[in-house]
C-alpha positions as CSV (number, residue, x, y, z in Angstrom):
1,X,108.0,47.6,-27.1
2,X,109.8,46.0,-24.9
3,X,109.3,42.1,-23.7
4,X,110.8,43.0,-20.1
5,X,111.5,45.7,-17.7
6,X,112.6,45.7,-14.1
7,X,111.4,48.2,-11.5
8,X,113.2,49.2,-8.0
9,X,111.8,51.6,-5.2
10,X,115.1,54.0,-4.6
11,X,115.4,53.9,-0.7
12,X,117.0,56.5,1.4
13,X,114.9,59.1,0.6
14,X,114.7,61.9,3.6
15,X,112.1,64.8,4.1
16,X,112.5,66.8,1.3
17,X,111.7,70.4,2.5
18,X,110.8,73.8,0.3
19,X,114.7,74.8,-1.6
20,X,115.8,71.0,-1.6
21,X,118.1,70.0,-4.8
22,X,115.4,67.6,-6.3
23,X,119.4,66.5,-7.9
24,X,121.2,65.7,-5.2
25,X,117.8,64.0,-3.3
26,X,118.0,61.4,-6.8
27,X,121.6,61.5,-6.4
28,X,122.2,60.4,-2.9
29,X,118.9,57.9,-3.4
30,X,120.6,56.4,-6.4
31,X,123.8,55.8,-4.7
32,X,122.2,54.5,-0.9
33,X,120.2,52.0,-3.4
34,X,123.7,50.9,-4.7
35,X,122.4,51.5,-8.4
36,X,124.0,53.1,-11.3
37,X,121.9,54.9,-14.0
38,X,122.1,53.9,-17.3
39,X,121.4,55.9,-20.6
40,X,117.7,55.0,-21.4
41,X,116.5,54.8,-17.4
42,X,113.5,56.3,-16.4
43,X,112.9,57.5,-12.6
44,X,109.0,58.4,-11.8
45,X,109.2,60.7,-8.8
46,X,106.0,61.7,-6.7
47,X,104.4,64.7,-7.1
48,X,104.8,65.2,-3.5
49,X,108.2,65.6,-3.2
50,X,108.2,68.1,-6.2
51,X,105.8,70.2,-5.1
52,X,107.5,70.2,-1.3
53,X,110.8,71.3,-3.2
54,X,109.7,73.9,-5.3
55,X,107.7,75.2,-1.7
56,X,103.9,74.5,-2.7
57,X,103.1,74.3,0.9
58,X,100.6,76.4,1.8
59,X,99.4,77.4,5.6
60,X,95.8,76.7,6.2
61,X,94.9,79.2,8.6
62,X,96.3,81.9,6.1
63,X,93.7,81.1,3.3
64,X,91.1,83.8,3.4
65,X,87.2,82.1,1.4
66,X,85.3,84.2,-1.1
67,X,82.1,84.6,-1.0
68,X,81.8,81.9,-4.4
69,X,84.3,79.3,-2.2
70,X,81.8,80.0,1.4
71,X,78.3,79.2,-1.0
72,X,79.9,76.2,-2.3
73,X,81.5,75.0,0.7
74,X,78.4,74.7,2.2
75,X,77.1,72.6,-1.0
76,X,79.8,70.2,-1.0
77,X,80.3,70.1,3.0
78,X,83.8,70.9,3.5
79,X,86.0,73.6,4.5
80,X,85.5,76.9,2.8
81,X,89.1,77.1,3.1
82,X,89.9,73.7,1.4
83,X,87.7,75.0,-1.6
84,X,89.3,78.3,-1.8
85,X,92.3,77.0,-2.6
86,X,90.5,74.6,-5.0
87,X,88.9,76.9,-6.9
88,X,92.0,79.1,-7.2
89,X,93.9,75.9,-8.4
90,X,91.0,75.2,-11.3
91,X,90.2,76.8,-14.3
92,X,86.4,75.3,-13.7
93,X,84.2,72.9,-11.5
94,X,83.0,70.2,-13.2
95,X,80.9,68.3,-10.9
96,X,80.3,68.4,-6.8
97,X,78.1,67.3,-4.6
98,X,78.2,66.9,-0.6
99,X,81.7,65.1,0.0
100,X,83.0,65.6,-3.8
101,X,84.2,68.3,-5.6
102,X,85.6,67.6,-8.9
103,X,87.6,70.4,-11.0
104,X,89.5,70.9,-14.2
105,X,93.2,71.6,-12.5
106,X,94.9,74.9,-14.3
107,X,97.2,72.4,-15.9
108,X,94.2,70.7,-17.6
109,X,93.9,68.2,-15.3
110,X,90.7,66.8,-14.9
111,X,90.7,65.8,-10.4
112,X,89.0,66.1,-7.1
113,X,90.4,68.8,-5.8
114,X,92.6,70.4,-8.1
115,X,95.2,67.7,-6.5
116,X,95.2,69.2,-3.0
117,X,96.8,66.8,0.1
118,X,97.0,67.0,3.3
119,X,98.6,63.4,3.3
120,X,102.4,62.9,4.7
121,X,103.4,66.6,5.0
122,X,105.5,67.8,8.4
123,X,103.5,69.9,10.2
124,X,104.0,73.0,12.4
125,X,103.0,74.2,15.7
126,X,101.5,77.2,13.7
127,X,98.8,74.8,11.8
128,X,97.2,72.7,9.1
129,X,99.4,72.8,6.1
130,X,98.3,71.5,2.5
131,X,100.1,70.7,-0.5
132,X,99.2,72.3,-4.4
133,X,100.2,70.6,-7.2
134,X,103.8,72.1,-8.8
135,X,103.1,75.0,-11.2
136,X,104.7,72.9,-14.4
137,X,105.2,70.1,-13.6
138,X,107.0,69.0,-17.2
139,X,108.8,72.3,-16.7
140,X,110.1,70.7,-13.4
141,X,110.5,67.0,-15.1
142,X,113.1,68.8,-17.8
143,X,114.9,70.4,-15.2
144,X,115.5,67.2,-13.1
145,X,116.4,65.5,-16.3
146,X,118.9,68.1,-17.1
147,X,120.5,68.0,-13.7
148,X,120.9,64.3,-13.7
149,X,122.4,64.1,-17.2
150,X,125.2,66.7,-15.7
151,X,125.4,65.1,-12.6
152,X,125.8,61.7,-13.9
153,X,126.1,62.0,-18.0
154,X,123.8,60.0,-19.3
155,X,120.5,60.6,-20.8
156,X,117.1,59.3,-18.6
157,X,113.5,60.0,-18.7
158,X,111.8,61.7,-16.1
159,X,108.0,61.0,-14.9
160,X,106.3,62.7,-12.1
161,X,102.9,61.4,-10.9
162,X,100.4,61.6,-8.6
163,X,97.7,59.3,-7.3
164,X,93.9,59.9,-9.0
165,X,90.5,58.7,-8.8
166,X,88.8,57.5,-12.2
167,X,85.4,58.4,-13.8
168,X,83.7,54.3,-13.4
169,X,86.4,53.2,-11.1
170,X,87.0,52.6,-7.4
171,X,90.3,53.1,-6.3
172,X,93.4,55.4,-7.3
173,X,95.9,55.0,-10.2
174,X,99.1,56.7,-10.9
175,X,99.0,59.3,-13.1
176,X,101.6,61.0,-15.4
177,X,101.1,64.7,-15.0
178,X,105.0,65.9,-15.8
179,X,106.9,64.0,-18.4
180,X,110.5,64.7,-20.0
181,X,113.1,62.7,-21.9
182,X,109.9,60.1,-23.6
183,X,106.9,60.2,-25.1
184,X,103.6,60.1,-23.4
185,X,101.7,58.9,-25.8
186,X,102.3,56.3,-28.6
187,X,100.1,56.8,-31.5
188,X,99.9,53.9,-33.0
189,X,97.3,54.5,-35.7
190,X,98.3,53.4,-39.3
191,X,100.0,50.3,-37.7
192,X,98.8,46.6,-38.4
193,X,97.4,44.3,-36.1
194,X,98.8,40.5,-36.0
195,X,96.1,40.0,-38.9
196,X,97.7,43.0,-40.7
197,X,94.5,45.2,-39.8
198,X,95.0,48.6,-39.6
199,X,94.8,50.1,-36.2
200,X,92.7,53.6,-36.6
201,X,91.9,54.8,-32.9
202,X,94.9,53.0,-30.7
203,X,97.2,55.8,-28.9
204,X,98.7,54.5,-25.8
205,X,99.6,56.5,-22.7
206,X,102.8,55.3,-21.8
207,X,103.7,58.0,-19.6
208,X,100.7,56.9,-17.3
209,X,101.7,53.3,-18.0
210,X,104.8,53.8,-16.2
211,X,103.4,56.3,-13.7
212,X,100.8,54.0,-12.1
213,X,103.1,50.7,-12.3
214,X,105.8,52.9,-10.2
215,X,102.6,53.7,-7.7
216,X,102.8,50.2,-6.7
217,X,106.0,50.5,-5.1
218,X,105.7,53.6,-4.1
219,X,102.6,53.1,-2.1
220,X,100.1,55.6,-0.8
221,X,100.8,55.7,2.8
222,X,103.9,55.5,5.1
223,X,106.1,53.1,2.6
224,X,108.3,56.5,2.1
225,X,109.1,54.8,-1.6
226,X,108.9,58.2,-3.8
227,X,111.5,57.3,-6.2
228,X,111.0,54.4,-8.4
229,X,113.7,53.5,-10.9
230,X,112.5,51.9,-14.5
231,X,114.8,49.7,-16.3
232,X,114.2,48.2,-20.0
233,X,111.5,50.9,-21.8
234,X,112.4,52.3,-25.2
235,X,110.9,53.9,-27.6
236,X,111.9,55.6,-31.3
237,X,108.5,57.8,-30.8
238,X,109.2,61.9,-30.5
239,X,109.7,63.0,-26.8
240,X,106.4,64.6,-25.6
241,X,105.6,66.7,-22.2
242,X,102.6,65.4,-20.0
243,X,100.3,68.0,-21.6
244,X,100.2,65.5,-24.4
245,X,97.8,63.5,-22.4
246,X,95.1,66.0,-22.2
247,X,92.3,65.9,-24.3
248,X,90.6,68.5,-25.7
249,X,88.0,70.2,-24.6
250,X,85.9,69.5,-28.1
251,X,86.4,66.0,-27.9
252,X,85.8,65.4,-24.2
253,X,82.2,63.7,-24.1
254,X,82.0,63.8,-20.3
255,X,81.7,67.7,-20.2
């Protein structure tokens, strides 16, 4: 692992708006910044400006509630159209309650609200628009990856995140949810400790490492910071995707 790395918010980020080149926004970014990438960098990009690119904006007013999103609307006390869109985001609830309604994503994802914002997205004169979480997110990590490496040949890691609560813990935390070019996790079971013990449960989420030490430059509010460039990680390990990080559904003890 490594004894040092340096991290640096990309500035000169615009809008990004639904059919943006996710490339060319990293591109221009890299170059206003007056950095260089390097084989072995690793940019962490908010989910938000994914999801605007790939046009996972939806208008409010068009959402339509079943008859399952009006009952539990009125359980948790919000918007039957907010929990529409929830529930057709989620596989399952897992837990509400007035003011909280907690979901497994349909990436695996356990979050309030299948991810849904309403945070730092233009608006129209036509209404409320909300933002859903991209459809693959490691899908769209690959495919930034690849565009860099033929924009700029060299080889980087890509990690998207997003900003979650935890189960025990106040607060947010950046979270890893689309990985490509590194692994995820390090299993490090079978190694020895400093006393030559052998480590039998230690796997280490790297991916989500990284992903909440770039939320700390990129902020949660109006820092417009989305791009944070990583400088000094490497690993031997096997890359891995994001859905790496998931636990299974027989070994979840919460659920």
């Amino acid at each position: 692992m490594p004894s040092r790395m340096i991290l640096t918010a990309l500035t000169g980020v615009p809008e990004v708006t639904p059919g943006d080149d996710l490339v060319q926004v990293v591109a221009d970014s890299i170059n206003v910044s007056g950095e260089i990438l390097i084989n072995g960098d690793i940019l962490v990009v908010a989910q938000k400006i994914v999801s605007k690119a790939e046009g996972r904006i939806v208008d409010f007013d068009s959402v339509k509630p079943s008859q399952r999103a009006l009952v539990l609307a009125e359980q948790v006390d919000k918007d039957p159209r907010h929990v529409e869109l929830v529930l057709q985001e989620s596989n399952e609830v897992v837990k509400y309650r007035p003011g909280v309604l907690i979901v497994e994503q349909k990436l695996g994802l356990v979050m309030a609200n299948a991810g849904i914002d309403h945070s730092n997205i233009q608006q129209n004169e036509a209404g409320e628009r909300i933002l859903l979480l991209p459809v693959d997110p490691d899908a769209s990590a690959n495919r930034l990856k690849d565009g860099l490496r033929k924009r700029f040949d060299v080889s980087v890691g890509i990690v998207i995140n997003d900003s979650v609560g935890r189960a025990w813990r106040i607060g947010t935390v950046g979270l890893a949810i689309g990985v490509a070019g590194l692994p995820a996790v390090l299993d490090l079971r079978g190694e020895p400790d400093r006393h030559g013990r052998e480590l039998l449960v230690s796997e280490q989420a790297v991916a989500d490492e990284l992903a909440s030490a770039a939320s700390l430059l990129q902020g949660q509010a109006a820092e417009g910071l989305p791009i944070v460039l990583v400088r000094g990680f490497s690993s031997n390990a096997p890359e891995q995707g994001a859905d790496a990080l998931i636990r299974s559904r027989e070994m979840d003890m919460f659920r």
